[in-house]
N, C-alpha and C positions, 0 to 999 in steps of 0.2 A: 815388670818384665813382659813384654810382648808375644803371644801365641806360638810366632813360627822365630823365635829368637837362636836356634840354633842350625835353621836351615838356612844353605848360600844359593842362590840361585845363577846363573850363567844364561843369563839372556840377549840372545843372537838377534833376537827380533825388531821388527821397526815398523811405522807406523803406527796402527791402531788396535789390532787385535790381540798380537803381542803382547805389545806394551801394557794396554788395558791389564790382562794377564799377571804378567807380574808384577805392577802396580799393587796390585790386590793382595798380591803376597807380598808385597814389602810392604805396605800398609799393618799386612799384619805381623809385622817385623823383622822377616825375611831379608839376610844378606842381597840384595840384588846387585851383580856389578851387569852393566848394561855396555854390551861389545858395542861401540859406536865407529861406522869407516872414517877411517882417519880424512882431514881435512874439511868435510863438509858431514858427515854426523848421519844421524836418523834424519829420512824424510822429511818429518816435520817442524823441525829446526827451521825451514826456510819458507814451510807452510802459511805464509800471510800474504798483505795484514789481516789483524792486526798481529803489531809486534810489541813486546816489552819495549818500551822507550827509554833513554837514557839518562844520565842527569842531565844534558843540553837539551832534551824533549824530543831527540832525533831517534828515526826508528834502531835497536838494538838488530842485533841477527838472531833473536830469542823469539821464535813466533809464540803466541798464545796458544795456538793448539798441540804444542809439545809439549808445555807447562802442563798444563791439562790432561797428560796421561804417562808423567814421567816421575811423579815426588818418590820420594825414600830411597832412591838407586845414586848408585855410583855408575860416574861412566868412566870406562877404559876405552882408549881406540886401539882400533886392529882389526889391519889388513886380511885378511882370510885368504883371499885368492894369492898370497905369498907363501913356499911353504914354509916359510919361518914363522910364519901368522899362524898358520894352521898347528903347527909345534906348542905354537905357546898355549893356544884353547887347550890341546890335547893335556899338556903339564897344570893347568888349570881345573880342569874337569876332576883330576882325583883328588883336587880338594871342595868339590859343588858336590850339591843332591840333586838337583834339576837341573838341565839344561832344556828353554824355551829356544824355539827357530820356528820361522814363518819364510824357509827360501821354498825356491820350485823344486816341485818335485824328483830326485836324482844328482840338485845341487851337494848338497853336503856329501855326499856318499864318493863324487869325484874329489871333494875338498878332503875326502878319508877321515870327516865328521859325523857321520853318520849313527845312527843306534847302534849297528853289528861292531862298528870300528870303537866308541866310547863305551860301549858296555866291558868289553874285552880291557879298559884300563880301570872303569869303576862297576864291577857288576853292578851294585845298591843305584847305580844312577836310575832317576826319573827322565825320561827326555821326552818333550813333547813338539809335535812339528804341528804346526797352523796353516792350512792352505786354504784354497779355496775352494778345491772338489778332493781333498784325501789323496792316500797314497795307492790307492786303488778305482780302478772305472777305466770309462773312455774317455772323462775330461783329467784326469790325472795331471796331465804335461800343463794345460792351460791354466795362465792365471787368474785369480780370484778375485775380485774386487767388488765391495758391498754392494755397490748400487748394480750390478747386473745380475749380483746376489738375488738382491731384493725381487728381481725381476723373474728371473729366474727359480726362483721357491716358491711362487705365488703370492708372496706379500702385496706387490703392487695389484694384481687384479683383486686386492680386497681391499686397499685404501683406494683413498678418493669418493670423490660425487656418484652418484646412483649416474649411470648413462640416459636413461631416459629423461634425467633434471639437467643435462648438458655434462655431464663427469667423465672423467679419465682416468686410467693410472695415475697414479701418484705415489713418487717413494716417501718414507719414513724421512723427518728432517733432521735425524742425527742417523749415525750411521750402525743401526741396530743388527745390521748380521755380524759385524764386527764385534761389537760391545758384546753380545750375549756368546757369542764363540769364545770371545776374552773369560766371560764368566764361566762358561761349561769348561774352560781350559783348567781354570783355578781350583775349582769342584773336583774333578780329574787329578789334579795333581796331587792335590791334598789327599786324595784314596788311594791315589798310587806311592804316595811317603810313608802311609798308616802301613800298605802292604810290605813296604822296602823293610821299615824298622821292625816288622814282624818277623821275617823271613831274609832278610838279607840281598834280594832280589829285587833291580828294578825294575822297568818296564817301558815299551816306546804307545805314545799316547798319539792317535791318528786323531787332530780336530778338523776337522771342515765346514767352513761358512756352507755351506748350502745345506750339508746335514742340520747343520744349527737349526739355520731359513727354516728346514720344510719342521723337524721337533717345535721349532716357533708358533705353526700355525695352530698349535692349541687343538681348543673348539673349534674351530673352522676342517681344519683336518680331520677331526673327527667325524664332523659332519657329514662331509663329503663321502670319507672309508663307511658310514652308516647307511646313510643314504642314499648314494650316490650319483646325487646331485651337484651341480659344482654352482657354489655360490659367489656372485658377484662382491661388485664395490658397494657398500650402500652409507655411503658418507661418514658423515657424525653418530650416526643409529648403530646399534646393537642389533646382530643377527640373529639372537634366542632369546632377549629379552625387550620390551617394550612397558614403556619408555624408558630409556635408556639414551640420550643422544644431547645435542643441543639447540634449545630452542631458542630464535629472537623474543626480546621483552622489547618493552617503551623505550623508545629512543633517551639517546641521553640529551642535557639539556640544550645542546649545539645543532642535535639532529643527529647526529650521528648513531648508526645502529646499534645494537647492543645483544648482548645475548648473554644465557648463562645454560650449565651442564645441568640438567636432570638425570640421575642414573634408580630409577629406582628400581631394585631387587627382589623384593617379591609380592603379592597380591594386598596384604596388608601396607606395605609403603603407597602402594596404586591406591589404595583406599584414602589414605590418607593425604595423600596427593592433589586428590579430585576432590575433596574436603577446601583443604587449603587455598585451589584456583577457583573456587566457585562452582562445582560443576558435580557434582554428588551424584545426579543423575548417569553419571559415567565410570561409575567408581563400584560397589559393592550393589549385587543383582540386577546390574546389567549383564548385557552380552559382551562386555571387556574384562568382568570382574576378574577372571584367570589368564594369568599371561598365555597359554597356549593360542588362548582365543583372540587374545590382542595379537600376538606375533601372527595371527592369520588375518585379521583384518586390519592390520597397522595402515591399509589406506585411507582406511574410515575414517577411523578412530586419530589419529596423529594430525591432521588439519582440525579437528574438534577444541584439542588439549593446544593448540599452536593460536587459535586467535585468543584463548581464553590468555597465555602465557604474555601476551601484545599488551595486553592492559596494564600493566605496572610496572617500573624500570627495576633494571637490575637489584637493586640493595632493596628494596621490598619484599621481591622474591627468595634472595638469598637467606634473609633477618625472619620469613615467617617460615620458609621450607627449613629452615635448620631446626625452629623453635618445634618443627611437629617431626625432627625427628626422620626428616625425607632427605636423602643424599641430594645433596648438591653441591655445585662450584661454579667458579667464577674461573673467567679464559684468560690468564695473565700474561704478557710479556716479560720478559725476562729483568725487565727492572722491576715491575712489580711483585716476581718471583722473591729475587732477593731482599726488598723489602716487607716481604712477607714477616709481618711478628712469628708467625708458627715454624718460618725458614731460620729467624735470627735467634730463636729461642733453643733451638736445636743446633744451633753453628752448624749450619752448612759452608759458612764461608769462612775462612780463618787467615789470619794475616801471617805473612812470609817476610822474614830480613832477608831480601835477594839483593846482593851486591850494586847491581844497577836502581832498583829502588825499594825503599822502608814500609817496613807495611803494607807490603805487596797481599792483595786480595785473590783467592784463589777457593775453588769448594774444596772442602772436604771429602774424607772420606767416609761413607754412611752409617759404616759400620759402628756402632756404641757394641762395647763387651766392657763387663762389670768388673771384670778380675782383672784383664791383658786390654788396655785399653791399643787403641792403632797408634803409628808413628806419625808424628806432624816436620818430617825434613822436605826441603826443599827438592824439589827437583834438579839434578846438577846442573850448575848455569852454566857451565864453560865445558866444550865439547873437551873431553880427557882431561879434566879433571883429576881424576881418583888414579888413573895408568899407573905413577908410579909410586903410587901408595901401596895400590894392589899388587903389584907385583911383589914387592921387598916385603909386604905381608905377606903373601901364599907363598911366594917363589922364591924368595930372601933373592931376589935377584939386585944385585950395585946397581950405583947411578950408573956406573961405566957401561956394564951390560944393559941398562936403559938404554942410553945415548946410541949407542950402538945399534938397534934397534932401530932407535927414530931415524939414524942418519941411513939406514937403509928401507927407509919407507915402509916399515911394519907397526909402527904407533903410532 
C-alpha cells in the first residue's frame, strides 16, 4: 500500500510547477485526477520535439516533456470558464483533499473556485495556488515564469563565468524555480493534510516561484544578509570553499579538452589532495592549509592546483582521487548519465507499456521508502482519458449525463 493511498487530489495545474507538485504526491500514491482543457490539454502536450513517436515512427501529439512530469494521474477534461465546468469541480472537490492551481492571480475566485468559495463546500480541503509573485505584493496581477524567475531572485547574477574571465548571467538549464516551488508545494501540502486530519480544517497554501528563488539562494543569501556584500558569478568555483569547482586535466586522446569536478570539503581532503597532484608543498603548513585562507587567496593558490591538474587525463585523476578518499566527478552528458552503472543500479529509469510504444523509457521517481514503496503508472496518454470513469466514480454521473456534457463543450 502506498503512503498517501487514501488521499485524492484535484489538480487544476499545468505545465511545470504544478504538475511537478502533484506528481510527487501521486508518486506517492495519491488519487491525482488531473483537470485538463478540453481539446488541446496541458501545455506541454504540444511542448516539442521531441515527441513520443508512433508505430509508423511519425511524431505522436505526446511531447516528451509532459511525459516527464505527469505519471500516476488521471486526466479528466474540463472547461472551467463554462459555468457547468465550474459546477462540476465544485461537486468534485467534496469528494478531494487537495486542490492544486497555478492560474493568475483573482482567476479562480471570478470562476467562484476559489479558497473562500471550496472551503464553504469541504472545510478539511487543502488548496494550494502556485504563481509566480503570491497572492500578495505589487507584482501580484503579473505572471510568473522561471527564467525571469531566475533573473529576478538573483540566481542568474551567481551562475555563470566570473566577468572579468569574459562571463555573464546565465540561467539554470532546467527550470529550477519551477521544480523546487513543485517541491516546497508538496512539503506544504503534506503539513497541511497532518493538520486537516488533526483538527478537521483545511487551509489555502500561497507558493511563489520567486519566494522559492530568493529561500534558494541558500549560502549565498546568507552571505550577502551577513555581510553585506553582494557576491558575483564566479563560474564553476564555490563561493566559501576552495577548491571546490572544475578543473581541465590532459586532453583526451583526440585533443579534445577534458575536465573533471574537485569538490573538496575540508582542510584534511586539501591535504590530501595536494598529496595526490604532486604538490604537498601546498597542502598542510602552508599558507592555504585552511580554507579561510584559500577562499582569500584563491587567485594564487587555483592557477598552482590548475597546471598541476593538466598533467594527467581524466580517469587518472578520477581512479587515484577516489582511492585517497577526495570527492570528485566526472562532467556527464546525459547519455552517459543514464548509462551510469550507479544510475542503472538504482533504476532511475524504468520501462512503461504506453500504448503508442512497449518499453517506453522514462526516470523514475527518486524516492526509495522501505514500507510504501511509490507508484510506477504511466502518465495518461490520451488527453481525457479517465473523464468518464471519474465522474460515474465520484459523481455516479450516466453515460447520458456524460454525453451531454461533452456535446455542450464542458469535457
Amino acid at each position: 500500500m502506498n503512503s498517501l493511498h487514501n488521499i485524492r487530489v484535484l489538480d487544476l495545474s499545468r505545465v511545470l510547477a504544478g504538475p511537478w507538485c502533484t506528481q510527487t504526491l501521486a508518486d506517492l500514491g495519491a488519487d491525482v485526477i488531473k483537470i485538463e482543457r478540453p481539446g488541446t490539454g496541458d501545455d506541454t502536450r504540444s511542448w516539442g520535439p521531441p515527441f513520443l513517436p508512433d508505430a509508423a515512427g511519425a511524431d505522436s501529439q505526446e511531447a516528451a516533456y509532459y511525459l516527464g512530469a505527469n505519471r500516476n494521474k488521471r486526466s479528466l477534461t474540463c472547461d472551467i470558464a463554462k459555468p457547468a465546468g465550474q459546477v462540476l469541480i465544485r461537486q468534485l472537490v467534496a469528494h478531494c483533499d487537495v486542490l492544486v492551481e497555478n492560474y493568475k492571480v483573482g482567476d479562480m475566485a471570478r470562476y467562484g473556485l476559489d479558497y473562500a468559495s471550496l472551503h464553504a463546500i469541504k472545510p478539511a480541503l487543502v488548496y494550494c495556488s502556485i504563481t509566480g509573485f503570491g497572492q500578495t505584493g505589487p507584482y501580484r496581477a503579473r505572471a510568473g515564469y522561471d527564467y525571469a524567475v531566475q533573473g529576478m531572485g538573483g540566481l542568474m547574477s551567481v551562475t555563470g563565468e566570473r566577468d572579468d574571465l569574459g562571463g555573464g548571467p546565465q540561467k539554470v538549464g532546467v527550470a529550477v524555480a519551477d521544480l523546487f516551488t513543485g517541491m516546497y508545494a508538496s512539503v506544504a501540502i503534506l503539513a497541511a493534510l497532518r493538520h486537516a486530519e488533526k483538527t478537521g480544517e483545511g487551509q489555502h497554501i500561497d507558493m511563489a516561484l520567486l519566494d522559492t528563488q530568493v529561500a534558494m539562494l541558500a549560502n549565498l543569501g546568507a552571505n550577502y544578509l551577513v555581510s553585506g556584500k553582494v557576491p558575483g558569478r564566479a563560474g564553476n568555483a564555490h563561493q566559501n570553499i576552495v577548491p571546490y569547482q572544475v578543473f581541465e586535466v590532459a586532453p583526451m586522446p583526440d585533443g579534445t579538452p577534458d575536465h573533471v569536478i574537485v569538490a573538496v570539503g575540508n582542510d584534511t581532503q586539501y591535504a590530501k589532495f595536494c598529496h595526490v597532484i604532486g604538490a604537498p608543498e601546498l597542502g598542510s603548513g602552508s599558507a592555504y592549509a585552511k580554507n579561510a585562507d584559500r577562499v582569500r587567496l584563491r587567485d594564487a593558490l587555483v592557477p598552482l592546483l590548475a597546471r598541476a591538474m593538466k598533467t594527467h587525463p581524466k580517469a587518472h585523476w578520477l581512479a587515484t582521487l577516489e582511492a585517497a578518499k577526495v570527492p570528485c566527478g566526472a562532467i556527464n552528458n546525459l547519455a552517459e548519465v543514464f548509462a551510469d552503472p550507479q544510475v542503472r543500479e538504482r533504476q532511475m529509469v524504468t520501462q512503461w507499456q504506453h500504448p503508442l510504444q512497449a518499453n517506453l523509457p522514462l526516470v523514475a521517481s527518486p524516492m526509495k521508502l522501505s514500507a510504501t514503496p511509490v507508484r510506477t503508472d504511466l502518465p495518461p496518454p490520451l488527453l481525457g482519458q479517465h473523464t468518464e470513469a471519474v465522474l460515474q466514480e465520484l459523481l455516479q454521473m450516466d453515460s447520458a449525463a456524460v454525453a451531454a456534457l461533452r456535446a455542450g463543450g464542458v469535457l
